[in-house]
N, CA, C and O of each residue as an XYZ file, in Angstrom:
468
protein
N       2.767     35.938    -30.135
C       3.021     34.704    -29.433
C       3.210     34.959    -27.933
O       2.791     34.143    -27.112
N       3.847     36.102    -27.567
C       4.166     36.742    -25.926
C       2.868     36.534    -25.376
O       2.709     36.060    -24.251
N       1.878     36.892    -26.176
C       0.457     37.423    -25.477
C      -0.038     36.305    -25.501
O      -0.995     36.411    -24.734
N      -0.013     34.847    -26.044
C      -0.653     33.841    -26.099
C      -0.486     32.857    -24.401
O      -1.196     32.298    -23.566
N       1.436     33.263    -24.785
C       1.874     32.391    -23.546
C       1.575     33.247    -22.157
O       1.507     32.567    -21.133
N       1.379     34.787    -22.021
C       0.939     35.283    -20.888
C      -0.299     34.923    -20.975
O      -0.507     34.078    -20.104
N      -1.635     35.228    -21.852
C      -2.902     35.070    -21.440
C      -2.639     33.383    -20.994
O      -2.849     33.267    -19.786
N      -2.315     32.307    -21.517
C      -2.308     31.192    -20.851
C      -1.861     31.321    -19.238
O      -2.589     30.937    -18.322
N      -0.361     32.011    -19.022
C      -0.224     32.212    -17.868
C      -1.056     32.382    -16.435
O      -1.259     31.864    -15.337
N      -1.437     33.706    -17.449
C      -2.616     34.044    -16.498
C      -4.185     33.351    -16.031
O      -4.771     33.233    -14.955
N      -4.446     33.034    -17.234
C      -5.606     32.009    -17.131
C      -5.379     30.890    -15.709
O      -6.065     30.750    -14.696
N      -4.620     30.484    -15.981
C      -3.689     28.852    -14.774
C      -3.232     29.412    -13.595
O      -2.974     28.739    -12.597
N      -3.079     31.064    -13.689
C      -3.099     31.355    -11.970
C      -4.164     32.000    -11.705
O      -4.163     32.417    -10.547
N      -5.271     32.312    -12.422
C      -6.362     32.908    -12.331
C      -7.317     31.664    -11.642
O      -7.908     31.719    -10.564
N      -7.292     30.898    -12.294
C      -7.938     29.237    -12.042
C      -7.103     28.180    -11.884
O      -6.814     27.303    -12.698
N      -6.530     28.430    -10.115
C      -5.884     27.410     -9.821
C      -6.620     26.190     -9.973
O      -6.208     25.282    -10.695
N      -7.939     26.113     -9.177
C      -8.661     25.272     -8.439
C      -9.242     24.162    -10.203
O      -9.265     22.937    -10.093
N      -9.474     24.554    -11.036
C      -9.712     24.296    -11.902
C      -8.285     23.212    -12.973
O      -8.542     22.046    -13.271
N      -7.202     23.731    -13.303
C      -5.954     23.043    -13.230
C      -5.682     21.707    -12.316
O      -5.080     20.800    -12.890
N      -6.072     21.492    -10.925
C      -6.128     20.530     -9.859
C      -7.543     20.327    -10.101
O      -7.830     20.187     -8.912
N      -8.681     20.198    -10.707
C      -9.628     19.533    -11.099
C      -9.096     18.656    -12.361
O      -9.091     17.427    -12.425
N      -8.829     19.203    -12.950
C      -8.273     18.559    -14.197
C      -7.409     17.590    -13.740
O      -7.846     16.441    -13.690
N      -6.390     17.784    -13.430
C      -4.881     17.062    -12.985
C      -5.884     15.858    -11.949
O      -5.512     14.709    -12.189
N      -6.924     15.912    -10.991
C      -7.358     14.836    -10.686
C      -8.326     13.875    -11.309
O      -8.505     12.699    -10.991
N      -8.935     14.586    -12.274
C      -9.364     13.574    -13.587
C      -8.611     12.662    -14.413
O      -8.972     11.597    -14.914
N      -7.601     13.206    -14.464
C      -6.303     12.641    -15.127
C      -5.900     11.285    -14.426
O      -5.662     10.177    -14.908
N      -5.904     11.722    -13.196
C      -4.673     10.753    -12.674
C      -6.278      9.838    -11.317
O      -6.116      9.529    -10.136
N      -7.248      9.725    -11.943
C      -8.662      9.288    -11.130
C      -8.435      7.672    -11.113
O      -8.531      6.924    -10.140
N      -8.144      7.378    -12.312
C      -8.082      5.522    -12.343
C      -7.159      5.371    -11.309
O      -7.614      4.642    -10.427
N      -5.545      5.964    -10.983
C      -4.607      5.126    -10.691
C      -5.047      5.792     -8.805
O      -4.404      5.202     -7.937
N      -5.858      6.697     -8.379
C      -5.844      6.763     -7.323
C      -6.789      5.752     -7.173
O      -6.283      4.943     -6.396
N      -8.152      5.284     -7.585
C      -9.122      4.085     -7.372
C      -8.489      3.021     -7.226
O      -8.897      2.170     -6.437
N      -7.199      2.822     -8.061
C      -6.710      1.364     -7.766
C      -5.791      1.761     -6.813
O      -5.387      0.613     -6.626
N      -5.181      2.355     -6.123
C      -3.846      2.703     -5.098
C      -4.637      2.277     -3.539
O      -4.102      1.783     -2.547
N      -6.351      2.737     -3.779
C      -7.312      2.203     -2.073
C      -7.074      1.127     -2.414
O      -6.336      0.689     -1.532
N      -7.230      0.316     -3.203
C      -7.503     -1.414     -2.689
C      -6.091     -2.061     -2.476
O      -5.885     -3.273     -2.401
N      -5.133     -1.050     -2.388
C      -3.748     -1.578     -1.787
C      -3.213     -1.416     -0.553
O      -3.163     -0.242     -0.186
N      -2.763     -2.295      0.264
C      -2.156     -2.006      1.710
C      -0.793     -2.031      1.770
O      -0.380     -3.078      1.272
N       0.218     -1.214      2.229
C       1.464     -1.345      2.919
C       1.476     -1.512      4.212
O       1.032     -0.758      5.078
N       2.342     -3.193      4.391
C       2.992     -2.941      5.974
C       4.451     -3.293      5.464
O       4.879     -4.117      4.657
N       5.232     -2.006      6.537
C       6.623     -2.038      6.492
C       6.980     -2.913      7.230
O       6.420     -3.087      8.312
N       8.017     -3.682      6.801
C       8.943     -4.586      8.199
C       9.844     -4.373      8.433
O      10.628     -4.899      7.643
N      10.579     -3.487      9.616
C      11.366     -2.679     10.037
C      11.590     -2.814     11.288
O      10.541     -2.586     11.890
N      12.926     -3.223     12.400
C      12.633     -2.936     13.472
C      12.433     -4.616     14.196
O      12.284     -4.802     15.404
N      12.460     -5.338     13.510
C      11.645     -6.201     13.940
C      10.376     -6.687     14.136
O       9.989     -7.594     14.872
N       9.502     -5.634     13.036
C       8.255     -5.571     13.369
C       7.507     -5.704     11.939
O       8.053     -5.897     10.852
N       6.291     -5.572     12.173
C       4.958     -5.372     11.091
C       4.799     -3.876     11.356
O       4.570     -3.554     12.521
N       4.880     -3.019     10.524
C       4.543     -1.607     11.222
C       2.944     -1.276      9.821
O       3.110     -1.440      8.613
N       1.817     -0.897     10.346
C       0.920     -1.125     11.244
C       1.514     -2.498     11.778
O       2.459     -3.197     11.413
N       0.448     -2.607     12.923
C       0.623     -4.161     13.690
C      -0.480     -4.563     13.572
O      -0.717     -5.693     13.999
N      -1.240     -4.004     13.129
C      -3.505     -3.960     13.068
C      -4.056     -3.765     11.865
O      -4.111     -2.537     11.935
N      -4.481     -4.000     10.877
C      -4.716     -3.233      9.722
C      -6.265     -3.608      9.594
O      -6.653     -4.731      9.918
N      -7.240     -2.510      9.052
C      -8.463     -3.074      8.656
C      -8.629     -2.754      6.868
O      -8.330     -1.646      6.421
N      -9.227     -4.069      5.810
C      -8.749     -3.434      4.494
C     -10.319     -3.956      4.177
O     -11.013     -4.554      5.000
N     -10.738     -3.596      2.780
C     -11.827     -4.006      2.151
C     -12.114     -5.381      1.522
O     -11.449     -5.382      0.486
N     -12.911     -6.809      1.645
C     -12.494     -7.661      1.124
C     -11.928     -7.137     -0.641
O     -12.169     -6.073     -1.211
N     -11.223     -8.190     -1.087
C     -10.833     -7.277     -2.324
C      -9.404     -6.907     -2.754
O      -8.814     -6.942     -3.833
N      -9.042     -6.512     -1.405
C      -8.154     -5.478     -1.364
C      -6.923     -6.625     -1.388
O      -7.029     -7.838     -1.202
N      -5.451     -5.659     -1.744
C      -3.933     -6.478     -1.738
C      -3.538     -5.794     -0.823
O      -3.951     -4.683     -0.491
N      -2.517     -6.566     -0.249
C      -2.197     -6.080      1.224
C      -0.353     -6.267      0.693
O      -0.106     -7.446      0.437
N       0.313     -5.751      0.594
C       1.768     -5.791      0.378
C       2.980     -5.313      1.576
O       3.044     -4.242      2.180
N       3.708     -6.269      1.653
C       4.842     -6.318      2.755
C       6.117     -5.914      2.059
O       6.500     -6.477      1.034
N       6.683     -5.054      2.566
C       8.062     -4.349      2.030
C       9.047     -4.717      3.397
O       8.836     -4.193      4.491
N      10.043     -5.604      3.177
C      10.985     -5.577      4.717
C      12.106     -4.578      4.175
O      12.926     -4.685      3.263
N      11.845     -3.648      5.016
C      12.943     -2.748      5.115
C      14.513     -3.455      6.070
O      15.547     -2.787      6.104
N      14.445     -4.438      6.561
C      15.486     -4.550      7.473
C      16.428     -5.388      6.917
O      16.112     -6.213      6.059
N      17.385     -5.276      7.262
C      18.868     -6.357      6.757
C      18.870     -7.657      6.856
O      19.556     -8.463      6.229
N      17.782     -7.908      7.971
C      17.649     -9.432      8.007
C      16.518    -10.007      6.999
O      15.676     -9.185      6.638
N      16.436    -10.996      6.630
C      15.208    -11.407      5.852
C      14.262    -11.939      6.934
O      14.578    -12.482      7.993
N      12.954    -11.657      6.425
C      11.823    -11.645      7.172
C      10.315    -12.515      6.038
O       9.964    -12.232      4.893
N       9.881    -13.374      6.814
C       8.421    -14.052      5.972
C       7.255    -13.672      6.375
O       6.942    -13.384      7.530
N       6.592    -13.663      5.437
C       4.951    -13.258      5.764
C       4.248    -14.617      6.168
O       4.580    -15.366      5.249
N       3.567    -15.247      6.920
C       2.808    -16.334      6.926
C       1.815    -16.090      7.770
O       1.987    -15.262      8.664
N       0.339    -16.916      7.601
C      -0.402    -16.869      7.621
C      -0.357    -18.253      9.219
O       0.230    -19.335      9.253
N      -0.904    -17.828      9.902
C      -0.859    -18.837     10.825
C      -2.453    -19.868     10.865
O      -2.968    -20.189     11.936
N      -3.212    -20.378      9.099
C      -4.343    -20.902      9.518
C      -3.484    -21.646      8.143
O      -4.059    -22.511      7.483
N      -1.907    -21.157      7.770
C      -2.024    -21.254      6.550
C      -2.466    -21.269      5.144
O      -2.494    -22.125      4.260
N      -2.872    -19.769      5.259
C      -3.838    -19.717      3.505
C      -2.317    -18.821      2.930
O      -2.245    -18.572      1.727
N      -1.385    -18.468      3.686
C      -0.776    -17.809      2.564
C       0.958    -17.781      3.401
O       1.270    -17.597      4.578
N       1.891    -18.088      2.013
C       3.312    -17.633      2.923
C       4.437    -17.245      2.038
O       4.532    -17.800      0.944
N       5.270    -16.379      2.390
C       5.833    -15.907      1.507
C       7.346    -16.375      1.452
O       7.705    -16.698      2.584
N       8.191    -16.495      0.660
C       9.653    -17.052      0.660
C      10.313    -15.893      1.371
O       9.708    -14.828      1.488
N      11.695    -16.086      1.915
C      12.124    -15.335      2.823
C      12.494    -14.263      1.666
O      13.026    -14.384      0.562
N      11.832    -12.835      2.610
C      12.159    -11.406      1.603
C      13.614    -10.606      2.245
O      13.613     -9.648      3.018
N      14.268    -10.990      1.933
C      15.598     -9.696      1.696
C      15.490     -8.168      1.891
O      14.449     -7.573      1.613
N      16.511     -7.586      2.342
C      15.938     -6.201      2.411
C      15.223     -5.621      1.132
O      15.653     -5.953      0.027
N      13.974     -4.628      1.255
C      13.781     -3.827     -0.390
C      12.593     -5.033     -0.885
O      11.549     -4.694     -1.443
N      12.884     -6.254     -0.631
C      11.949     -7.096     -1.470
C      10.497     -6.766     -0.820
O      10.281     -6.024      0.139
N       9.587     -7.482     -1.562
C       8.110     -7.455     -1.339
C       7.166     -8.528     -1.420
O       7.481     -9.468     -2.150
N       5.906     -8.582     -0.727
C       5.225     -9.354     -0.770
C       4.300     -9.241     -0.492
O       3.968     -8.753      0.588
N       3.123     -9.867     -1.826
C       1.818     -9.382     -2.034
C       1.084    -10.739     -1.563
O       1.634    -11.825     -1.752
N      -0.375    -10.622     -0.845
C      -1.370    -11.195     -0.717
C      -2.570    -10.156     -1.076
O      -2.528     -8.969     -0.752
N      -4.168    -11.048     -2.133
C      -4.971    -10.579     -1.733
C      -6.111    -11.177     -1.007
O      -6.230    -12.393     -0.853
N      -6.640    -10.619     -0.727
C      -7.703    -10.915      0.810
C      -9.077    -10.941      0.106
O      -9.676     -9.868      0.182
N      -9.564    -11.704     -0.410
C     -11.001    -11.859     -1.194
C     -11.872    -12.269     -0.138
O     -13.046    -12.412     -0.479
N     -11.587    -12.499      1.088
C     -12.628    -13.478      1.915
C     -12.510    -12.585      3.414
O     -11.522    -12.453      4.135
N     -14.031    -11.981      3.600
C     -13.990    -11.280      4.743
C     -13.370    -12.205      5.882
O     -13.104    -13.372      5.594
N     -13.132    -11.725      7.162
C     -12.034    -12.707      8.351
C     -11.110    -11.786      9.207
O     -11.101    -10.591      8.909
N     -10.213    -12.285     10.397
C      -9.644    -11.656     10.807
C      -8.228    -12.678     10.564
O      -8.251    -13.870     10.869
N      -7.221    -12.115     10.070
C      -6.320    -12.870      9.323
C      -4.966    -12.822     10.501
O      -4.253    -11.838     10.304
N      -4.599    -13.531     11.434
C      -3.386    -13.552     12.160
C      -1.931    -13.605     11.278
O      -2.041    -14.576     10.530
N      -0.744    -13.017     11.086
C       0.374    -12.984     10.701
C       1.415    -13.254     11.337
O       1.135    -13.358     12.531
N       2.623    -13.442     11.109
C       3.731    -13.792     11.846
C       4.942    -14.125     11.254
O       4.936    -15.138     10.556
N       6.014    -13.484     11.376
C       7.591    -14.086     10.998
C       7.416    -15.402     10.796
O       6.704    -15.940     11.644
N       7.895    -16.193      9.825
C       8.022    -17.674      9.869
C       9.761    -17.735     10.771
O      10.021    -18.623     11.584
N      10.468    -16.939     10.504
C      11.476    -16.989     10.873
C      11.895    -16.049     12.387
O      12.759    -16.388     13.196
N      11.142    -14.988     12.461
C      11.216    -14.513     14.316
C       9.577    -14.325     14.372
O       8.807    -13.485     13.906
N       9.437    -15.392     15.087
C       7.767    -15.944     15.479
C       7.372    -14.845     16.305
O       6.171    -14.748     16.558
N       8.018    -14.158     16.683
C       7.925    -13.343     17.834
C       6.925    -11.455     17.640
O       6.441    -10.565     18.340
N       7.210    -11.939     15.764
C       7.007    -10.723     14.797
C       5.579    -10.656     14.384
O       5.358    -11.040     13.236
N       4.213    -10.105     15.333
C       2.956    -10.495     14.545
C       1.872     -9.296     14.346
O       2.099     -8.247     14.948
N       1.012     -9.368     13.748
C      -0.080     -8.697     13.313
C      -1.186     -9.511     13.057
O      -1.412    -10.713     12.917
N      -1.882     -8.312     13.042
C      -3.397     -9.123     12.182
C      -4.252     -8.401     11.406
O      -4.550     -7.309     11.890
N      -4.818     -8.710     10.185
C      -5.394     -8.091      9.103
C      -6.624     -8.399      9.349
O      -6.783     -9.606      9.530
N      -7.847     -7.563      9.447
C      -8.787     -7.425      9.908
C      -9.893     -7.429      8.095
O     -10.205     -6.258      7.881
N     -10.226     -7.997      7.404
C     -10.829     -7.830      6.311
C     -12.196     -7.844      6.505
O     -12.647     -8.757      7.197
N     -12.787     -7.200      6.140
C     -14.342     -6.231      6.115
C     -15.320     -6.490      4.764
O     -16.388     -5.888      4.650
């Protein structure tokens, strides 16, 4: 049994590159779906990107990191989000190529724009 678990040993440091072939076959679906997702942090007072370019398709998700609550809205109004709390989140997806303007509903002062392709 010693010799089973060393020849395995050895095999897996013999063929790293092969182990990380595998391990990315494995885990291939959940990286394909992780591209068609966007994070912007809201932190600071801000949108951090402040610019984003995504694929039509794609979900674009807002995390406010800050103590104050902060809204996502859409300034042509296609989309707005209830005020998010620190930690909370908020998803839009973007099916329709465009250049999408954003903004605090609550500090107007807070903006970006999503660039969809």
């Amino acid at each position: 049994m010693f010799k089973t678990i060393f020849r395995r040993a050895a095999v897996a440091v013999a063929v790293p590159g092969i182990a990380a072939l595998i391990a990315g076959l494995a885990f291939g679906s959940t990286a394909a779906q992780a591209q068609n997702t966007d994070t912007v942090v809201i932190k600071n007072f801000m949108f951090s990107p402040m610019s984003i370019t995504v694929k039509a398709g794609s979900t674009v998700t807002w995390k406010n990191l800050d103590g104050e609550p902060h809204t996502v809205v859409n300034d042509a109004g296609i989309f707005r989000s209830a005020a998010l709390d620190q930690d909370d989140t908020y998803q839009f997806k973007f099916d329709k190529p465009g250049v999408y303007k954003v903004f605090c509903g609550i500090h107007p002062n807070m903006k970006e724009t999503i660039t969809v392709q």
